[in-house]
SELUM-492787 format. One record per residue (C-alpha): residue in three letters; residue number from 1; x, y, z. Coordinates in Angstrom, 1 decimal, padded with zeros to 4 digits. Example, Ala and Ser with C-alpha at 12.3 -4.5 7.8 and 13.67 -1.06 7.14 Angstrom:
ALA_1_012.3_-004.5_007.8
SER_2_013.7_-001.1_007.1
END
This chain:
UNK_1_000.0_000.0_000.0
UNK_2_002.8_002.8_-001.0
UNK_3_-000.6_005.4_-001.6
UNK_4_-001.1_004.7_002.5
UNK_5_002.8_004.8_003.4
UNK_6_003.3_008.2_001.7
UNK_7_000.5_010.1_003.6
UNK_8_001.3_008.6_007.0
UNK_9_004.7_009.5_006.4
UNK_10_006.6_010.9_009.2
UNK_11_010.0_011.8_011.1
UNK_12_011.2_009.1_013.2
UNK_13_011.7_011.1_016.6
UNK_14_012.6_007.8_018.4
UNK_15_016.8_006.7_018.7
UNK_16_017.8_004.0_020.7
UNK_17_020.7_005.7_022.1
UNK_18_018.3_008.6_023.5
UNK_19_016.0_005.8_024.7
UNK_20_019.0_004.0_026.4
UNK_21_020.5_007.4_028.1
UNK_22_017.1_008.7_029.1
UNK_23_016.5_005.2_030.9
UNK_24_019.4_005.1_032.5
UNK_25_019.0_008.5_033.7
UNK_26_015.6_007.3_035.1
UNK_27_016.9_004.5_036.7
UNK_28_019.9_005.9_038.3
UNK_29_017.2_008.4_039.8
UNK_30_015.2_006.2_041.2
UNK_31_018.0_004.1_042.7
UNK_32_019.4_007.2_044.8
UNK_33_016.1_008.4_045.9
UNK_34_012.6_007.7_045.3
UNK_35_010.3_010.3_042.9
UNK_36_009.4_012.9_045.7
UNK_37_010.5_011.2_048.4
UNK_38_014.0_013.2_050.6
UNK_39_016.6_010.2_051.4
UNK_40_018.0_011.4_054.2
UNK_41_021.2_009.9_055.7
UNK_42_023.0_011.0_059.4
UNK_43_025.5_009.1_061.1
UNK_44_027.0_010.6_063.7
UNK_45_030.3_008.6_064.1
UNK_46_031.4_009.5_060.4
UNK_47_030.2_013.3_060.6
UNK_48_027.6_012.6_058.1
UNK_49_024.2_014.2_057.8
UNK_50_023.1_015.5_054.5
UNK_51_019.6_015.0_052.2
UNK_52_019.0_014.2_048.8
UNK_53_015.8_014.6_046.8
UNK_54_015.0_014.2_043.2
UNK_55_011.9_014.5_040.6
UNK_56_011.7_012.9_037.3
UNK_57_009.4_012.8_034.0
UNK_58_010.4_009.6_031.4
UNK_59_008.1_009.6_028.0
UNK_60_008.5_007.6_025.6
UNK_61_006.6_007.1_022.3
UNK_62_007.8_004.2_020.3
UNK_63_005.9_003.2_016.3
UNK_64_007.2_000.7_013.9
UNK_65_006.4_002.0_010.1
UNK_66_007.0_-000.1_006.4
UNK_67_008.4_001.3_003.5
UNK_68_011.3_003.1_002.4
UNK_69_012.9_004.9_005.2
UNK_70_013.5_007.9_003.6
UNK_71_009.5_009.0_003.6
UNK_72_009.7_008.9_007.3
UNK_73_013.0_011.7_007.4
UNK_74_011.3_015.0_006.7
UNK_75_007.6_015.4_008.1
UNK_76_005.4_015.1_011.3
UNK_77_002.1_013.8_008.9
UNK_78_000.5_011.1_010.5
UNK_79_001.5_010.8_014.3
UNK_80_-001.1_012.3_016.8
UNK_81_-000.1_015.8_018.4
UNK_82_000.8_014.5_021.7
UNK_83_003.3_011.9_020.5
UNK_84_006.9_013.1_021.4
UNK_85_009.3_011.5_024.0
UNK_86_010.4_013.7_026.6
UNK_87_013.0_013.0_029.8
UNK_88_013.0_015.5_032.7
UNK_89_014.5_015.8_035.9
UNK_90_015.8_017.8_038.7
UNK_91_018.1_016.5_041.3
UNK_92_019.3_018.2_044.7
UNK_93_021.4_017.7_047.6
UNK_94_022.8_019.2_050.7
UNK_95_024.1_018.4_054.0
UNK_96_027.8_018.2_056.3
UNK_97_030.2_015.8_055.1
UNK_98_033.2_014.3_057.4
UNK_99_031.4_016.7_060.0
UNK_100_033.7_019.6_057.9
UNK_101_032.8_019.6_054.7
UNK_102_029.5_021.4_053.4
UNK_103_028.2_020.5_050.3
UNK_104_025.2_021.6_047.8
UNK_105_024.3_019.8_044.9
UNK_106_021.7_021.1_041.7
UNK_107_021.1_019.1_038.9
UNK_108_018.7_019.8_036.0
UNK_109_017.9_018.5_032.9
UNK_110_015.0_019.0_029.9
UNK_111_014.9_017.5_026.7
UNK_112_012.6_020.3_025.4
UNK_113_014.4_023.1_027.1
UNK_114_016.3_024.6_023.6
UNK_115_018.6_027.4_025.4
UNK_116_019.7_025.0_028.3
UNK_117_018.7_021.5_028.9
UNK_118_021.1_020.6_031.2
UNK_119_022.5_022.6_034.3
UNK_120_025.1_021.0_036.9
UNK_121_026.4_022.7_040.1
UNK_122_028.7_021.4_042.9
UNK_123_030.0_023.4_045.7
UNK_124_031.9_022.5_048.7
UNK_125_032.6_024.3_051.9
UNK_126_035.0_024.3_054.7
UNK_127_035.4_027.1_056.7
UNK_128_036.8_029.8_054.3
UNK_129_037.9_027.7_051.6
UNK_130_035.6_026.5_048.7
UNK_131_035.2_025.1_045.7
UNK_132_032.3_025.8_043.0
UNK_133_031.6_023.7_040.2
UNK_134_028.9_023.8_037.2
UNK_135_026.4_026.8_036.1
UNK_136_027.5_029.3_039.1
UNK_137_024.7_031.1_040.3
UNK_138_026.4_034.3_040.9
UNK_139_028.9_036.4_039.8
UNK_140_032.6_036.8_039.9
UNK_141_035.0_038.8_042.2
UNK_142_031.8_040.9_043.5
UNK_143_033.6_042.5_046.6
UNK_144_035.1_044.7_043.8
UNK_145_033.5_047.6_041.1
UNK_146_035.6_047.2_038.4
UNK_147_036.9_044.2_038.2
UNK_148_033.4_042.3_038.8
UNK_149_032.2_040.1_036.9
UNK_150_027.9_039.7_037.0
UNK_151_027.7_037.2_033.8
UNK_152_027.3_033.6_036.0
UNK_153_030.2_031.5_034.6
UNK_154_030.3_027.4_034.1
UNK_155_033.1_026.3_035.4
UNK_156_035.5_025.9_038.4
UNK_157_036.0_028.4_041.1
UNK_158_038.7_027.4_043.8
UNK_159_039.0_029.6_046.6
UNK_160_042.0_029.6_050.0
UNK_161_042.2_031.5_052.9
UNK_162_045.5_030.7_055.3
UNK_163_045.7_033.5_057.8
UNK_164_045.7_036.7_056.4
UNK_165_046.5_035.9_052.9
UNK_166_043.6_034.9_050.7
UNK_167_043.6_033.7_047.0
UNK_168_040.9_033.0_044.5
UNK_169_041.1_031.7_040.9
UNK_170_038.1_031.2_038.0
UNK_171_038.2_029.6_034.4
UNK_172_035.3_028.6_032.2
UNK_173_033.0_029.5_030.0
UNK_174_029.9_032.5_029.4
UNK_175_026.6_032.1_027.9
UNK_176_025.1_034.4_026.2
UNK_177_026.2_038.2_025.5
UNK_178_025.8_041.1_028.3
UNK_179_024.3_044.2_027.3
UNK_180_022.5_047.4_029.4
UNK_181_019.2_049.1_028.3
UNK_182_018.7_052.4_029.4
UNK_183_014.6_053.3_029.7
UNK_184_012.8_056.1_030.4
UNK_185_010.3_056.4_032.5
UNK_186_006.5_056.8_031.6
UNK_187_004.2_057.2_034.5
UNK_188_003.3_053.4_034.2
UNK_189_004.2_050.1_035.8
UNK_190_005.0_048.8_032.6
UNK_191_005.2_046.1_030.5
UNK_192_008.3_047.3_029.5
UNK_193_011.0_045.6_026.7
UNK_194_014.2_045.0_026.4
UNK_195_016.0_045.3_023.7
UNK_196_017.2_041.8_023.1
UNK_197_015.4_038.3_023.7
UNK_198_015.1_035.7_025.1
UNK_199_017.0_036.9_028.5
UNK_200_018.8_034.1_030.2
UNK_201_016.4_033.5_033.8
UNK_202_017.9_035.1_036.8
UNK_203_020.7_037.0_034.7
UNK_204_019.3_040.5_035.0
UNK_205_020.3_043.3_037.3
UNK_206_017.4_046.6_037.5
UNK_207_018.0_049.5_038.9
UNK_208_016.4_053.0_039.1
UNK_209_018.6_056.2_038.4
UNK_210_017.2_060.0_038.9
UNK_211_019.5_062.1_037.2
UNK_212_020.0_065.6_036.8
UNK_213_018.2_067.7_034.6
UNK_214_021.2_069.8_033.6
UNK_215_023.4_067.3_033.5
UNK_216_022.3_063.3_032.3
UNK_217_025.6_062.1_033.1
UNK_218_024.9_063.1_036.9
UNK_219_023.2_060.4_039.1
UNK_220_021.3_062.2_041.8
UNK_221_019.9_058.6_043.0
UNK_222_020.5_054.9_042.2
UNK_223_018.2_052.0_043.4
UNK_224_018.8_048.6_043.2
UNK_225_015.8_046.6_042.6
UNK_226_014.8_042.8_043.4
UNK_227_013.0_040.5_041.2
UNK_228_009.3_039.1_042.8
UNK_229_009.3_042.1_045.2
UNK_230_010.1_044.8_043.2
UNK_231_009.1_044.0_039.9
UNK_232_008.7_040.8_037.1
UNK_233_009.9_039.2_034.0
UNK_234_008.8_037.6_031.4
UNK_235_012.3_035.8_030.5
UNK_236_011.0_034.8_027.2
UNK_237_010.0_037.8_025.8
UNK_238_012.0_040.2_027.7
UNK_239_009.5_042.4_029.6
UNK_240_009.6_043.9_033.0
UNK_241_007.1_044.7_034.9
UNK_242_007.0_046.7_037.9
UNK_243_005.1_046.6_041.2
UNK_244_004.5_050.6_040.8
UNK_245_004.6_052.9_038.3
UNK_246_008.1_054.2_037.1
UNK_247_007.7_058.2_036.8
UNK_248_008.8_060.0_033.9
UNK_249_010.5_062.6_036.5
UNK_250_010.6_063.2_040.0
UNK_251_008.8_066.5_041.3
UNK_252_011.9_068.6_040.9
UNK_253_011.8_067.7_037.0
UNK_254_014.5_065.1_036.6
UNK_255_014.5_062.3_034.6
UNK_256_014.1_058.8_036.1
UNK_257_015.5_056.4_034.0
UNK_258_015.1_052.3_034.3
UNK_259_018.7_050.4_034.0
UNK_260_018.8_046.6_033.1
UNK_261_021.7_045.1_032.4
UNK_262_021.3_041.0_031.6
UNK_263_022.3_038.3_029.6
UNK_264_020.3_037.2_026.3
UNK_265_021.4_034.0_024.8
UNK_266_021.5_032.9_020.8
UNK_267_020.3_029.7_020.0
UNK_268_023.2_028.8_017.4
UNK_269_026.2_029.4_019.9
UNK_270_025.3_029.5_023.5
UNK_271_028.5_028.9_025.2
UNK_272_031.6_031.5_022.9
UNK_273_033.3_033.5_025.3
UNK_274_035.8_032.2_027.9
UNK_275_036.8_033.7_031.3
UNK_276_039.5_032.9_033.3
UNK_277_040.9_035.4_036.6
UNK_278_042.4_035.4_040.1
UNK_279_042.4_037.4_042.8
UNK_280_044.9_038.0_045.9
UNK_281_043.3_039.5_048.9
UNK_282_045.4_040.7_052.3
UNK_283_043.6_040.9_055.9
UNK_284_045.9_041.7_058.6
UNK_285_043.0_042.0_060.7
UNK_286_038.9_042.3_060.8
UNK_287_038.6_046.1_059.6
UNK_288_041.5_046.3_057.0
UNK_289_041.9_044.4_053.7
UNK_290_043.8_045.0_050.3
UNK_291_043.4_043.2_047.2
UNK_292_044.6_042.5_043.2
UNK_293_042.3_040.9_040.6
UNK_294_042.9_039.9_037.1
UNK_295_040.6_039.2_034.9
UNK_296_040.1_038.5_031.4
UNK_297_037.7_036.6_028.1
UNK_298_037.7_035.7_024.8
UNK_299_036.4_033.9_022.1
UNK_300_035.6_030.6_023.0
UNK_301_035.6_028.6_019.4
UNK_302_035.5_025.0_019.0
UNK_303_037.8_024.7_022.3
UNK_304_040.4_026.7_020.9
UNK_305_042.4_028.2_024.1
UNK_306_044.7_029.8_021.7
UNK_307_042.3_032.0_019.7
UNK_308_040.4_033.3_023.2
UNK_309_044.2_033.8_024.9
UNK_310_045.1_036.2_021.6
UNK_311_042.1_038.0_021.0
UNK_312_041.5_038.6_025.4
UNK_313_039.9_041.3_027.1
UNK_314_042.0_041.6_029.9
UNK_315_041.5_044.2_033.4
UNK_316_043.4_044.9_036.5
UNK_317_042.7_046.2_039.6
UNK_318_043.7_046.8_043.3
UNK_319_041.6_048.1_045.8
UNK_320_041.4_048.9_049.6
UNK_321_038.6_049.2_052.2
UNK_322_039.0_049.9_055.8
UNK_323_035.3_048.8_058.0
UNK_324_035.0_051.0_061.1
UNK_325_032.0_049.6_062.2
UNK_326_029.3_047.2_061.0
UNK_327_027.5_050.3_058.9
UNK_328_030.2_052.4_058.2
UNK_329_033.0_051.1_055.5
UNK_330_035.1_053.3_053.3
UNK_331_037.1_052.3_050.2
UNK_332_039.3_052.6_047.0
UNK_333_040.0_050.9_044.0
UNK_334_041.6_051.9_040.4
UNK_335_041.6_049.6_037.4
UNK_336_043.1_049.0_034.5
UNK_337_041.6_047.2_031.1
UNK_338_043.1_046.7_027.5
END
């Protein structure tokens, strides 16, 4: 019956090694700890007390078709509208380790998730050493102004304290490109959009600037702002909206101005930049503390180290801060960047 072949014909979505790797996923999930049940574990002659939980979705849609296999390459004709296979889960843990170490583990992962279906992160504590592993959920170096870095890296962060002297070192990889919108104002509480889309989800940082009328480059007042309290966004489409309205100007006539500065990803290359740094800090005692950072990025293409160490953007900066009491804390820093 080729007539019947040609008009069910369809893309074969189903591959054994997906099948395979999605079932072992599942299994291994399910051996560790049950579908929304905690496994927790203390024992308190080994120092170990810690939880694990994990959640899991396993679809899969399997069809045998006749014929000539290439009908079945190029089209959707034929199946139902819910037939796909999908694998999901999330994994996390925490707890004391050795009754010294303190460890958190994230894992997700979403077959249908296009910007990022996987996301890994590992960090271990002990005292004021640590070690971060994965999709970082904040920042580098930000006890600094300059030399901070807000894009969330994946990679490794080690970090040492002995005594006074203090070191810290990154490398990995950023998603995405950073960029800032500047917008004014207009009396409402939005929606208001960003310039680029989608935004990578918990990326952005939104303040509110007054400046002065007779001079733009003059901020009279910045205000940080926090997501859920403060205002929302739709990641997807890249719109805020704000809890209350955003003036055009405050009552003495200057402009209030709405600054977002976030990561938006692009489908074909998510992960092109590399980052790599280090910092050196010095704390002869609670109040006082001096520090160096160096940091720098580059293209990151097809793993080639050499093309992102030639073509970096590299800074450096010291800085100083003296804390004379819990609220009060005055500082310096100067940078450098080529």
């Amino acid at each position: 019956m080729p007539n019947l072949q040609r008009k069910c014909s369809c893309r074969l979505r189903f591959r054994y090694w997906h099948f395979l790797t999605s079932l072992a996923l599942l299994v291994l999930l399910l051996a560790i700890a049950a579908p929304g049940l905690p496994f927790v574990y203390q024992n308190p002659e080994s120092g170990h007390d810690f939880i694990l939980i994990g959640l899991g979705v396993f679809r899969q849609n399997l069809t045998s078709v006749d014929g000539v296999p290439d009908l079945f390459e190029e089209s959707d004709d034929g199946l139902p509208e819910d037939y796909s296979n999908r694998t999901r889960f999330a994994f996390f843990g925490e707890g004391r380790l050795y009754d010294k170490y303190d460890f958190l583990l994230k894992t997700y992962y979403d077959q249908e998730d296009i910007y990022d279906d996987f996301q890994f992160l590992f960090e271990l504590h002990k005292d004021q050493n640590f070690m971060i592993l994965g999709d970082h959920e904040y920042g580098t170096f930000q006890d600094t102004i300059f030399t901070a870095q807000d894009e969330r890296l994946r990679g490794v962060t080690l970090s040492g304290q002995s005594g006074w002297v203090g070191g810290t070192a990154v490398s990995g990889v950023l998603r995405g490109e950073t960029t800032t919108d500047e917008i004014r104002g207009d009396g409402t509480s939005g929606p208001y959009r960003l310039e680029e889309a989608p935004v990578i989800e918990g990326s952005e940082q939104v303040r509110i600037e007054i400046r002065d009328r007779s001079n733009p480059n003059r901020v009279i007042q910045r205000r940080a702002l926090a997501r859920g309290r403060d205002y929302l966004m739709n990641y997807d489409d890249g719109e805020i909206r704000f809890d209350r309205p955003v003036d055009e100007s405050d009552f003495r006539g200057n402009p209030i101005f709405i600054i977002v500065t976030y990561q938006f990803d692009t489908l074909d290359d998510k992960y092109h930049r590399a980052s790599w740094g280090t910092r050196l800090t010095l704390t002869p005692n609670d109040s006082v503390q001096a520090g160096v950072t160096y940091l720098a990025d580059g293209p990151w293409i097809d793993a080639d180290t050499s093309d992102a160490w030639d073509n970096r953007r590299q800074i450096y900066g010291a800085d100083l801060s003296v804390k004379f009491t819990e609220r009060y804390k005055a500082g310096i820093e100067v940078a450098n960047s080529e």
